[in-house]
Kinemage of the C-alpha trace (Angstrom):
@kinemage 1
@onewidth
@group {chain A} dominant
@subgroup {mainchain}
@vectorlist {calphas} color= white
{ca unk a 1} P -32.902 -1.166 -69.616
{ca unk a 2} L -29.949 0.374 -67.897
{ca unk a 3} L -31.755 1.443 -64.944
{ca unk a 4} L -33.291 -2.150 -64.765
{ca unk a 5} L -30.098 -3.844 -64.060
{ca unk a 6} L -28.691 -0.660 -62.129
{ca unk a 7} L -31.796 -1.292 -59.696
{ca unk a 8} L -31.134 -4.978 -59.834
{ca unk a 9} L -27.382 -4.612 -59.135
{ca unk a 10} L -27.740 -2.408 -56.394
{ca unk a 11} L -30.826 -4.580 -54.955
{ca unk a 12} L -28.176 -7.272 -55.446
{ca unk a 13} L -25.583 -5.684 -53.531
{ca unk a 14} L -27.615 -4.809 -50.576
{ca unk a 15} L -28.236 -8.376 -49.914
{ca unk a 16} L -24.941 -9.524 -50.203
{ca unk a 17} L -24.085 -6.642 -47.871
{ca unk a 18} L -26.955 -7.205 -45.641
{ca unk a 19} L -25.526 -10.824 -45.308
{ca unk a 20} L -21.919 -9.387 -44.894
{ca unk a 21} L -22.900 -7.791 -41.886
{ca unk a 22} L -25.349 -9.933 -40.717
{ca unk a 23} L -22.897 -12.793 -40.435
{ca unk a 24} L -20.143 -10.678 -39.276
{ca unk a 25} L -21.999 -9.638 -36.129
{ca unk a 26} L -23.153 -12.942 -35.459
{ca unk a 27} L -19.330 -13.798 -35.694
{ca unk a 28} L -18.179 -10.470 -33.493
{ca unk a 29} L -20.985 -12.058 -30.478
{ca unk a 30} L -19.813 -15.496 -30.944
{ca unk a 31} L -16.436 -14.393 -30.522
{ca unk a 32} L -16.673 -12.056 -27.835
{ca unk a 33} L -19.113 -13.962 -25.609
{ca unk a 34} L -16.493 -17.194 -25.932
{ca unk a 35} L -13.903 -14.784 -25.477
{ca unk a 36} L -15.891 -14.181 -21.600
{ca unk a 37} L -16.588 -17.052 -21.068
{ca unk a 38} L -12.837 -18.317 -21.610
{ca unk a 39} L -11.910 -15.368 -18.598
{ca unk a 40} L -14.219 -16.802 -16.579
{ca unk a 41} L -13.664 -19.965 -16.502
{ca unk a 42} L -10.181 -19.169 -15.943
{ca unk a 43} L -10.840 -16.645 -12.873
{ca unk a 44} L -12.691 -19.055 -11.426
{ca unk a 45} L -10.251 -21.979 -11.825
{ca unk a 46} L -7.414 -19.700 -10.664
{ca unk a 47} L -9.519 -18.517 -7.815
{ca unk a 48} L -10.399 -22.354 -6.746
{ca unk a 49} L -6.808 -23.623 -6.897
{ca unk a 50} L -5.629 -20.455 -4.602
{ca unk a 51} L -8.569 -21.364 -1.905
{ca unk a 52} L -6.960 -25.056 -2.055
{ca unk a 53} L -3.486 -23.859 -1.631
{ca unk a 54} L -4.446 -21.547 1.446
{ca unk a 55} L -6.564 -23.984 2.834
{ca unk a 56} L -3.473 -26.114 2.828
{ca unk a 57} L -1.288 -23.462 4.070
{ca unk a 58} L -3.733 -22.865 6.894
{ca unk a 59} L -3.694 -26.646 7.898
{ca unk a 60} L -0.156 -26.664 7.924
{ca unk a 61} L 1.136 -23.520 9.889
{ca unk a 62} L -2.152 -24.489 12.669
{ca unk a 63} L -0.636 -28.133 13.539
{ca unk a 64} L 3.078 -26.516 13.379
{ca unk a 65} L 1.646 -23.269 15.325
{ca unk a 66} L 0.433 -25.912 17.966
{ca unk a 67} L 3.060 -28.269 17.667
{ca unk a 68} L 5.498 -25.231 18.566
{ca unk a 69} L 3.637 -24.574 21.817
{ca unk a 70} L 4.307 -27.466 23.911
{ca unk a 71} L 8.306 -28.026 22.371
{ca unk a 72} L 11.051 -26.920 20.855
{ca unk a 73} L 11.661 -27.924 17.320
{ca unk a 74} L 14.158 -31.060 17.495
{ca unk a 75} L 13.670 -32.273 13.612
{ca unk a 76} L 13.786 -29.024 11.221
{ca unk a 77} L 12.341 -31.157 9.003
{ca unk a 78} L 9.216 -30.694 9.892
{ca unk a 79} L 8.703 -26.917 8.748
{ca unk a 80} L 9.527 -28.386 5.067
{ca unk a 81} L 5.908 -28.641 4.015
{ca unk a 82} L 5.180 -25.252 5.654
{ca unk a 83} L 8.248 -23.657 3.272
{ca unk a 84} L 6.739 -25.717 0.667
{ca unk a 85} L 3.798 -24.194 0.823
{ca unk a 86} L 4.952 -20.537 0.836
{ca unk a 87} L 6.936 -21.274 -1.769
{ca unk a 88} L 3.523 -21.980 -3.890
{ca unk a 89} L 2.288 -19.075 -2.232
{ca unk a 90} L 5.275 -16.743 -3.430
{ca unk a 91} L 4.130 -18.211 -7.398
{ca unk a 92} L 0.957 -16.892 -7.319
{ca unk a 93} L -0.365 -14.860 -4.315
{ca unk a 94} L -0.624 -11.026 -3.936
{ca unk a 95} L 2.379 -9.019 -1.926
{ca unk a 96} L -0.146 -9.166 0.988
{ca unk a 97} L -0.832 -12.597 1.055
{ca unk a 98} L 2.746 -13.749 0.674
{ca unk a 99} L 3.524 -11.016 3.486
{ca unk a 100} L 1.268 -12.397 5.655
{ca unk a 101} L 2.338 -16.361 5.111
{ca unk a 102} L 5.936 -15.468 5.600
{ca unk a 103} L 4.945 -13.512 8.559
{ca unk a 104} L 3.023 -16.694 10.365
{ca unk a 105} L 6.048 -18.995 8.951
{ca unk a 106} L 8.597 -16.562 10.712
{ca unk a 107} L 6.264 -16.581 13.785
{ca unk a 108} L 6.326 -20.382 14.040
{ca unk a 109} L 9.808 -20.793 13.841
{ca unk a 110} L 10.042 -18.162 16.540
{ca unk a 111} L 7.646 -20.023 18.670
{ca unk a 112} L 9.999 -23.397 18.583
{ca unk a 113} L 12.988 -20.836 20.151
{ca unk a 114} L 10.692 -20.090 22.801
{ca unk a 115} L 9.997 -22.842 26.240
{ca unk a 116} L 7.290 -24.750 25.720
{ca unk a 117} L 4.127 -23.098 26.842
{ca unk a 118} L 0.552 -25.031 27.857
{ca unk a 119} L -2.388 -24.683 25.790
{ca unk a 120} L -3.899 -22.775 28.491
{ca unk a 121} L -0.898 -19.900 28.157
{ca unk a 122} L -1.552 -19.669 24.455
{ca unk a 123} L -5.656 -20.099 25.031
{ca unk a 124} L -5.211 -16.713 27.616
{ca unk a 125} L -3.213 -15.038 25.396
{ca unk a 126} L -5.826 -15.618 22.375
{ca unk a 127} L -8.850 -14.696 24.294
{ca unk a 128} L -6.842 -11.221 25.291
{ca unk a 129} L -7.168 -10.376 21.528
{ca unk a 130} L -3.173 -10.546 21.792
{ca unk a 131} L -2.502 -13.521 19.862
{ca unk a 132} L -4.105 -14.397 16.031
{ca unk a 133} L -1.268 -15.945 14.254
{ca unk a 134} L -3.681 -16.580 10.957
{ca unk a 135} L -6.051 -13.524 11.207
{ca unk a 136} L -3.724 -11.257 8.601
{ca unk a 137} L -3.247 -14.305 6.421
{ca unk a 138} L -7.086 -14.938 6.569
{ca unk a 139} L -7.737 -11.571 5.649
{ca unk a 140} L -5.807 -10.754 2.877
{ca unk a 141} L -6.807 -14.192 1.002
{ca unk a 142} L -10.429 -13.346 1.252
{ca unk a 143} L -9.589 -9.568 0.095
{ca unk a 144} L -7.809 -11.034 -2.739
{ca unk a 145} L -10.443 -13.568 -3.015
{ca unk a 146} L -13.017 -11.273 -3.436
{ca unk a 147} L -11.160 -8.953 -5.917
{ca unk a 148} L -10.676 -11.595 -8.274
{ca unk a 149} L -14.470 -12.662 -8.183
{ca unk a 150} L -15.565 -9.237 -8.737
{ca unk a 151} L -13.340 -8.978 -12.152
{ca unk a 152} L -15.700 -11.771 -13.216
């Protein structure tokens, strides 16, 4: 009679600890696959709001960049949004991205000092391979761009 309820004890037990574990691993995957998910989602949010901001930075320092060509800066207001931007840059870029967009914001702010060249000056000195004021900025986002997908 002892043995009986040993046997039924321990046959007892097993379920209860086959259920245990059952449910906790169901619990661990559950956990960790929303844990995944929740990184993600978030990489890929992060990594959509960053394409908006440098597509706005882009669209910005290009009209300034060929503003600056054909005058000198009169209204220093103007190179507001372009600071603006950078300063959204500085919040959340890389060191080489916010290198680079300081580096085109410094270069439009040197082209207002300079006379007013034509289109066709610039146009020469961009088809020399001399003149790419957005290459490096271009560059690093999609290096950063791509580093971020590839922790996905």
């Amino acid at each position: 009679m002892n043995a009986t309820i040993d046997s039924t004890l321990i046959t007892a037990l097993a379920g209860v600890m086959g259920s245990a574990v059952g449910g906790l691993a169901s619990f661990a995957t559950t956990y960790f696959t929303q844990r995944n998910q929740t990184h993600r989602d978030l990489i890929s949010r992060e990594a959509a709001h960053r394409e908006e901001l440098y597509s706005q930075f882009v669209n910005e320092a290009t009209n300034l960049y060929i503003d600056s060509l054909g005058k000198t800066l009169e209204n220093a207001a103007a190179l507001i949004g372009l600071y603006s931007l950078v300063g959204r840059i500085r919040l959340i870029a890389g060191d080489r991205v916010l290198l680079a967009a300081e580096r085109i914001a410094e270069a439009i702010v040197d082209s207002y000092r300079r006379p007013p060249r034509t289109f066709e000056d610039e146009y020469k000195l961009v088809r020399e391979r001399q003149v790419d004021p957005l290459k490096e900025f271009t560059q690093a986002c999609r290096e950063e761009r791509r580093s971020m997908l590839t922790n996905l």
